[in-house]
N, C-alpha and C positions, 0 to 999 in steps of 0.2 A: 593729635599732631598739631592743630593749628595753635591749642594754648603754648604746647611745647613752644614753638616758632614765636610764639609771640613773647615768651618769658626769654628766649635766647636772642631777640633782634632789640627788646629794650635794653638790657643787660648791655650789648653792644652801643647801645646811642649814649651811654652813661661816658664814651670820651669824647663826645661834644661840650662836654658840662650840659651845666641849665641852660637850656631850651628858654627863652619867651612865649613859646606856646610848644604842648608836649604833640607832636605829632601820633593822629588815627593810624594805629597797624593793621590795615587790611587786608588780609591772606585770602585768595581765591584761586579756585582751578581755574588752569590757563583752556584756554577753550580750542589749542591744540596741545593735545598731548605731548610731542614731543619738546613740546617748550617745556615741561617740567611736571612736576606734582601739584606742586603748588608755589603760587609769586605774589610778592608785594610788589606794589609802587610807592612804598616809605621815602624812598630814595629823593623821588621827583617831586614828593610833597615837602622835603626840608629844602628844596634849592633858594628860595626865597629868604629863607632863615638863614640857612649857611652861606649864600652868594657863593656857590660852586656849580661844577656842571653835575648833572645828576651822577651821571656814571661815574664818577669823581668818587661821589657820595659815597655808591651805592660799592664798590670799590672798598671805601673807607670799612664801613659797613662787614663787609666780609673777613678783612684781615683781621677785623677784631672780634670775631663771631666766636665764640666757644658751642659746640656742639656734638652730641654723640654718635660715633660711626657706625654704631648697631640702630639709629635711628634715621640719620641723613646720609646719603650715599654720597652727592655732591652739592655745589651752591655755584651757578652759574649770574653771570649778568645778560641781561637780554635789552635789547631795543634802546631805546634812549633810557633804562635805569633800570629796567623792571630786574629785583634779583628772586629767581627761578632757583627750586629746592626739587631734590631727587630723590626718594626713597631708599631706605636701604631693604634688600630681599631679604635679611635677616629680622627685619621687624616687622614688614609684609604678613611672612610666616608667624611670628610669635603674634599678630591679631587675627592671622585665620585662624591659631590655636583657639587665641580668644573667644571668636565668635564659638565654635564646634563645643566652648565650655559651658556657655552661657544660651546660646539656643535659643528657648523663646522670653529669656530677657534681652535679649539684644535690642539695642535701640531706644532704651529706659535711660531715662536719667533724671537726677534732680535741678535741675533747676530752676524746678515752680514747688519743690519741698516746702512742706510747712504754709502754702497758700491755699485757702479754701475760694472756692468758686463756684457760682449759681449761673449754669447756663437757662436760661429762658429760652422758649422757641416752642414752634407749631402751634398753642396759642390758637387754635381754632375753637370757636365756639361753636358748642354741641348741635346746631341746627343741620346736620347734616354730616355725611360718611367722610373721608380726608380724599381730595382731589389731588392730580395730576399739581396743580394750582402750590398745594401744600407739601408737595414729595420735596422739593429743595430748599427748604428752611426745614424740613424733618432730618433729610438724613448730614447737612451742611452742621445743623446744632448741634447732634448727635457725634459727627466727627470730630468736632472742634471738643467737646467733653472728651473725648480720647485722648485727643491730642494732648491738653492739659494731664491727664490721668497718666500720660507715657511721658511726661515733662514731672511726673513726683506729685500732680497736687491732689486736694482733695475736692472730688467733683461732684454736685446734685446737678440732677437734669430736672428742670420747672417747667409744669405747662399751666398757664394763668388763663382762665374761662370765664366768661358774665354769663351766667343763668337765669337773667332776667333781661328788661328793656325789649323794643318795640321787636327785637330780630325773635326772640322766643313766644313774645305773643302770638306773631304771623304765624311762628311754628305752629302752635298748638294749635292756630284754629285751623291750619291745614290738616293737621290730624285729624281734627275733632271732624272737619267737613269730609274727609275717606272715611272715618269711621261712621258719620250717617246714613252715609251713601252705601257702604256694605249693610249694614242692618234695615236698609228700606225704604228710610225715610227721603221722601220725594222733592220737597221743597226748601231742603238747604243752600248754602249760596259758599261756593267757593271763594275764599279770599283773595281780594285783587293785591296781586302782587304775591299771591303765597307761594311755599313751595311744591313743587308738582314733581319731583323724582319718586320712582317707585318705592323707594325707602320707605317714604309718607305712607302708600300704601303697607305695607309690611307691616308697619307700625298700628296702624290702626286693626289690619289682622290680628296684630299679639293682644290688642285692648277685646277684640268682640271675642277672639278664645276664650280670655280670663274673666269678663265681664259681661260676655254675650249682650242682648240691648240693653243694660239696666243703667247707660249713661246718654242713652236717648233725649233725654229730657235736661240735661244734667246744662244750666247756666254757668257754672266756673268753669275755668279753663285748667284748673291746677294738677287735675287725673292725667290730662292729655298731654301733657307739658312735663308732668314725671317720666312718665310713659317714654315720652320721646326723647328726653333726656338720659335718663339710667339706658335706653335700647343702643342711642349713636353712639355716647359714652363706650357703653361696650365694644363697639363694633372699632372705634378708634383706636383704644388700647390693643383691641387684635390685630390692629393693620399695623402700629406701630411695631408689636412684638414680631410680627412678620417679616419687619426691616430688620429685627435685632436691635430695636430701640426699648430702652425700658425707661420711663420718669421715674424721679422718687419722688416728686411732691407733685399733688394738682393745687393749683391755688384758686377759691373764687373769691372772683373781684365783690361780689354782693358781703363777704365777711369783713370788708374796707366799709359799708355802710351799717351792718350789725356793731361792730366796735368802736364807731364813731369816729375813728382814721380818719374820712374824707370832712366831716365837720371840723375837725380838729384842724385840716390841713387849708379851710377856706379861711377859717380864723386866723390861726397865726399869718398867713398873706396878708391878710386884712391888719393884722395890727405891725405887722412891716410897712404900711400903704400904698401896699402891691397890687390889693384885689381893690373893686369901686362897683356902684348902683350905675346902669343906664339904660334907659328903655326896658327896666324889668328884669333886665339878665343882669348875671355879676360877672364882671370883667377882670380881666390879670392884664397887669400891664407890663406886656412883654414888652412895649417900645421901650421901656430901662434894660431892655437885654440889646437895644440894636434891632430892634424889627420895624417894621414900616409903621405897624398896625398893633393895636390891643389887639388879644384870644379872646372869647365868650369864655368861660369855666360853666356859668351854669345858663340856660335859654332861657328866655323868656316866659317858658312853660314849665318852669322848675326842673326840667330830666340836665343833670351834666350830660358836660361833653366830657369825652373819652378822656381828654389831658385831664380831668380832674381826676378819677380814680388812679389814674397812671403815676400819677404824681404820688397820692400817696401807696402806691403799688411799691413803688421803686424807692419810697423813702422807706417803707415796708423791709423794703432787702436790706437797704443797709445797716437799719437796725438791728438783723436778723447777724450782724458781723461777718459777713464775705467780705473778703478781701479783694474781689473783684466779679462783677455783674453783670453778664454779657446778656443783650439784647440778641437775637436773629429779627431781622423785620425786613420786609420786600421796599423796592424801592419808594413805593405809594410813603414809606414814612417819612422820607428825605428831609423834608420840609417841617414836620411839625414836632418829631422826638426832641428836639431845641428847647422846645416852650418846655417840657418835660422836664431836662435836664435844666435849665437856667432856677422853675419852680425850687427843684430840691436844692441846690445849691444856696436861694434866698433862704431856704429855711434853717443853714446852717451846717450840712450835710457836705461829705465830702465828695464831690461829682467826677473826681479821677477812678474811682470805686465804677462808675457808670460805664460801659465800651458798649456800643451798638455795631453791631455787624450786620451791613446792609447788602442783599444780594437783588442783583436783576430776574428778570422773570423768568418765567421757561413757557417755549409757545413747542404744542404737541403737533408733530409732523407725521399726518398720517396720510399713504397715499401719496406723497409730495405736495400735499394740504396744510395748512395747517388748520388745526383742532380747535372753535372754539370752548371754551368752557365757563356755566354759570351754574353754582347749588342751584337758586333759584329756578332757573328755567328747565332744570334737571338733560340739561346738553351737555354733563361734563363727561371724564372720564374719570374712575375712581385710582386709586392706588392701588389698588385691591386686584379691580379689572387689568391696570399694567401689571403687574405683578403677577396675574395669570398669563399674561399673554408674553414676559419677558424673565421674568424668576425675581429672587427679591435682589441676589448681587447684583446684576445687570440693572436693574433700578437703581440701585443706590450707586453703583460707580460712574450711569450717565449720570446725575445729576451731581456728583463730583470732578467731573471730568474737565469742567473750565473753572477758571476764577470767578469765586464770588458776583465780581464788580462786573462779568461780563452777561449777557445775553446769550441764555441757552435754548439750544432746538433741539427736541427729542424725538429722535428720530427712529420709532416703531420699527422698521423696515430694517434700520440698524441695527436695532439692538437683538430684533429675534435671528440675523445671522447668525449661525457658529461656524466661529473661522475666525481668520485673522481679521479677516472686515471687523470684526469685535471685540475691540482690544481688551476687554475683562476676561472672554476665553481667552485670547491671545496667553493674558498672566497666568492664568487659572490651567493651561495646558501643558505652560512650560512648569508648574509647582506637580502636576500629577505627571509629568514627562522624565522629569528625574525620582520620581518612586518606583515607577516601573523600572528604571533603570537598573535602582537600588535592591528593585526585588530578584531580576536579574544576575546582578554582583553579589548577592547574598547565596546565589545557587552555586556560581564558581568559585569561589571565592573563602575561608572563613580565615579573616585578619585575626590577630593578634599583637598586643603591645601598642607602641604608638608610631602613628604614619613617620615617614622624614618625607618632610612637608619641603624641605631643599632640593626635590625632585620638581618641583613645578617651575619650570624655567622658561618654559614656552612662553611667547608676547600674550598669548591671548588667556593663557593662566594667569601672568603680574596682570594683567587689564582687567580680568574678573576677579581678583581678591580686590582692587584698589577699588573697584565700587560697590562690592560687598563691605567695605568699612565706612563707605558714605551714611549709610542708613543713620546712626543715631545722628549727625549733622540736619541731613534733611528731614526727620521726626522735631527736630528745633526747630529749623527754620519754618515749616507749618504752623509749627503750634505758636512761636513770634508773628508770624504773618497770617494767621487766621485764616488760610488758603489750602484745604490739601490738596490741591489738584498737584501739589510740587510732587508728593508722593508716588501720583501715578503715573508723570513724567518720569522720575527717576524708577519704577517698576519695569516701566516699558524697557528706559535703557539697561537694567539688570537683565530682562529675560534677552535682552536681545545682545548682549556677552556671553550669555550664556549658551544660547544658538553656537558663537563663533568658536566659543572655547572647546561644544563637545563636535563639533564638526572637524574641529584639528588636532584634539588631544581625547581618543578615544579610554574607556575604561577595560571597557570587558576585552579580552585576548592579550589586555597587557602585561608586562612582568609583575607579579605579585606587588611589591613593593613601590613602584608606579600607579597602578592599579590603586591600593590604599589612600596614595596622596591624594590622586583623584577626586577619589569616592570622597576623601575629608572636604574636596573644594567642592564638590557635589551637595554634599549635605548641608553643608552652611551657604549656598547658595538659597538653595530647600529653606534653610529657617528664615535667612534675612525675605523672601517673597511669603511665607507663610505671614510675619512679624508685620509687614507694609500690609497687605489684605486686611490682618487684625487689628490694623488705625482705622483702613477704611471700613472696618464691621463687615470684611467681604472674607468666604469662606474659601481655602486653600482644600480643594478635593485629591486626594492620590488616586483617584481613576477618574478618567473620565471617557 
């Protein structure tokens, strides 16, 4: 409806002549309903251009409106210009047909057709189970790939690992220190600073099963460090499928220095006169991007820094030809994915291809506490652990539940109510509330032919189909804004029309033919809350 409006209000500005500047037609719900369906303020934005008073305009505007009756019912003017559009109940009806045809495509569209796209995210390196810490860049990456996927494109979910460097040494010799400690040996020394969650133990269990003491003695670290790699590895993939996440590529960063990528990438900077010698290390000199300061790329002790791989990680992608590259990173990146991004761009590489989606933290509220959490010191909580104590939808829709850019509190005590206090049963009661209904109307009832859907006349029927057709707008507007929390705003307000509708316009004991039209607003209520669940990866149960 909104392209309609907007092919029929340009149509119309064509008897101004040529515009000096073509004025933005912005169509939004008026935020009280009875101002309209939907209003532009086009009006107010030509008064500059045309020297007239808006209502004048907007006035003009209408007399010359060509539009169809089975689509707009009226065209009013409101307020100082705004001009307000009224549905017609005849087109109403022909998209609830629509929806009741289409069911669980509703909500699809193309307008990311033909785009391939490499989500990135979680990104944890294997030292440890996936945290609380990591639940929202897991199920945040994981939505945003849907979102894309119900926008037409084509979508890989990437999770980029280092299997080496100082964080897997400390691992292994914390293994290797449980594993001496279970077979006997008295005078090992636990590594300062290593990791101490029971895991570690676990781990070193699975080593003395399969190898009893005969690594006792054993100087390399590379048994214990497999061991503990192939174990977490595991264990991550399981906690991910848990959420209903699946990746299709793992990428490691150590195969960017097998194929000599990161050499390749110190070079050509270097013969840009990007990279330089100083005090031992090799520097990038970001101050050609605007920075205060040069980056280190490699220490003084030979190991890079992180932007060097990353750099060529991400030149890596676009090689790979995605058409666009989404980053998930916690706010801790704010500051340095620049150096990152400015890197690839010196090399030639296209950096519009590059979008980083940065979200704030999440601090765990337990008890009216909050929770802190370190792998290291093994005080975290797992995903795994929320996920027992809360289900995996209730997981995944707290940590969906605000905007990326905000600061989220998860709140245990929350989440394990059932009830309205928990807005996911909240949705999740009202999808299994109309099947029982359904099973119901299926006992009185056996329809035939097609409803006359021109029985629904009640306010709170027109008010429940008219946001039953929001759904593929707000499946856009997520997937544009990289935000689904808009999803579960607008779920809430579908279940909660839906409350109003069956509280005044009952089914069962109604006249047959009433009863049917119903049942049709019924079920395609039913799909559009099924359809919004399956953006967020949250499951629509008929009983609960």
């Amino acid at each position: 409806m909104k392209s309609y409006l907007e092919s029929i209000i340009k149509k119309s500005l064509g008897q101004f002549g040529t515009l000096e500047e073509e004025p933005e037609i912005i169509i939004e719900q008026p935020r009280i309903p009875e101002h309209g369906d939907l209003s532009t303020n086009v009006a107010m934005t030509l008064t500059k251009v045309l020297r007239k008073n808006p209502r004048a305009i907007a006035q003009e505007i209408i007399d010359n409106i060509e539009y169809d009756p089975k689509k707009i019912k009226s065209i009013e003017i409101a307020g100082p210009g705004f001009i307000n559009f009224r549905f017609a109940e005849q087109w109403l009806y022909d998209q609830l047909q629509s929806i009741s045809s289409k069911e669980s495509t509703f909500g699809r569209s193309d307008i990311n057709k033909g785009k391939n796209v490499l989500v990135e995210f979680v990104s944890a390196n294997p030292t440890g189970p996936l945290t609380v810490g990591h639940g929202r860049n897991a199920v945040l990456g994981d939505t945003v790939a849907r979102l894309f996927e119900w926008t037409g494109a084509d979508v890989e979910r990437e999770y980029y690992f280092n299997d080496a460097g100082r964080q897997m040494r400390v691992l292994a010799q914390s293994v290797q220190a449980r594993y001496l400690e279970l077979v006997g040996v008295s005078d090992f020394e636990f590594p300062e600073d290593g990791y101490q969650g029971e895991y570690i133990r676990d781990i070193a269990r699975t080593i003395v099963d399969e190898k009893g003491d005969s690594l006792k003695d054993a100087e390399d670290l590379d048994t214990f460090k497999e061991y503990a790699q192939e174990l977490i590895f595991r264990d991550i993939q399981q906690t991910l499928e848990r959420m209903n996440i699946r990746m299709n590529n793992f990428f490691n960063e150590h195969d960017l220095y097998v194929n000599g990528a990161i050499d390749d990438v110190v070079q050509k900077l270097r013969d840009k006169g990007l990279v330089y010698e100083k005090e031992d290390a090799t520097w990038f000199k970001t101050t050609e991007f605007g920075k205060d300061k040069d980056t280190v790329l490699i220490k003084s002790t030979g190991e890079p820094t992180y932007r060097l791989p990353d750099i060529a990680y991400h030149r890596n992608k676009i090689q790979r030809g995605y058409d666009l590259c989404i980053d998930v990173f916690g706010a801790d990146h704010i500051a340095t994915y620049p150096d990152v991004v400015s890197a690839v761009n010196a090399l030639g590489f296209d950096t519009d291809k590059i979008e980083v989606l940065v979200y704030q933290f999440v601090t765990l509220v337990k008890d009216g506490r909050p929770f802190k959490m370190s792998t290291r010191k093994a005080n975290f909580v797992t995903l795994d652990e929320l996920m027992d104590m809360v289900g995996s939808d209730v997981t995944r829709f707290f940590f969906l539940m605000r905007s990326p850019g905000t600061h989220l509190e998860f709140d245990i005590g929350q989440a394990r109510e059932a009830g309205e206090k928990n807005p996911v049963f909240y949705l999740q009661y009202a999808h299994a509330r109309i099947q029982s209904i359904m099973r119901k109307v299926g006992d009185e009832f056996a329809f035939t032919g097609e409803p006359d859907l021109n029985l629904l006349t009640h306010d709170t029927e027109i008010a429940l189909i008219k946001t039953l057709l929001r759904l593929p707008e707000i499946v856009q507007l997520c997937a544009q804004r990289r935000e689904p929390h808009h999803m579960i705003t607008y779920l809430n307000g579908l279940a909660s029309d839906f409350t109003q509708f069956y509280h005044h316009c009952h089914i069962l004991g109604e006249p047959e033919d009433l009863a049917y039209a119903r049942k049709t607003l019924a079920d395609a209520t039913a799909a559009v809350l099924r359809n919004g669940l399956e953006v967020l990866g949250i499951n629509a149960p008929d009983r609960m």
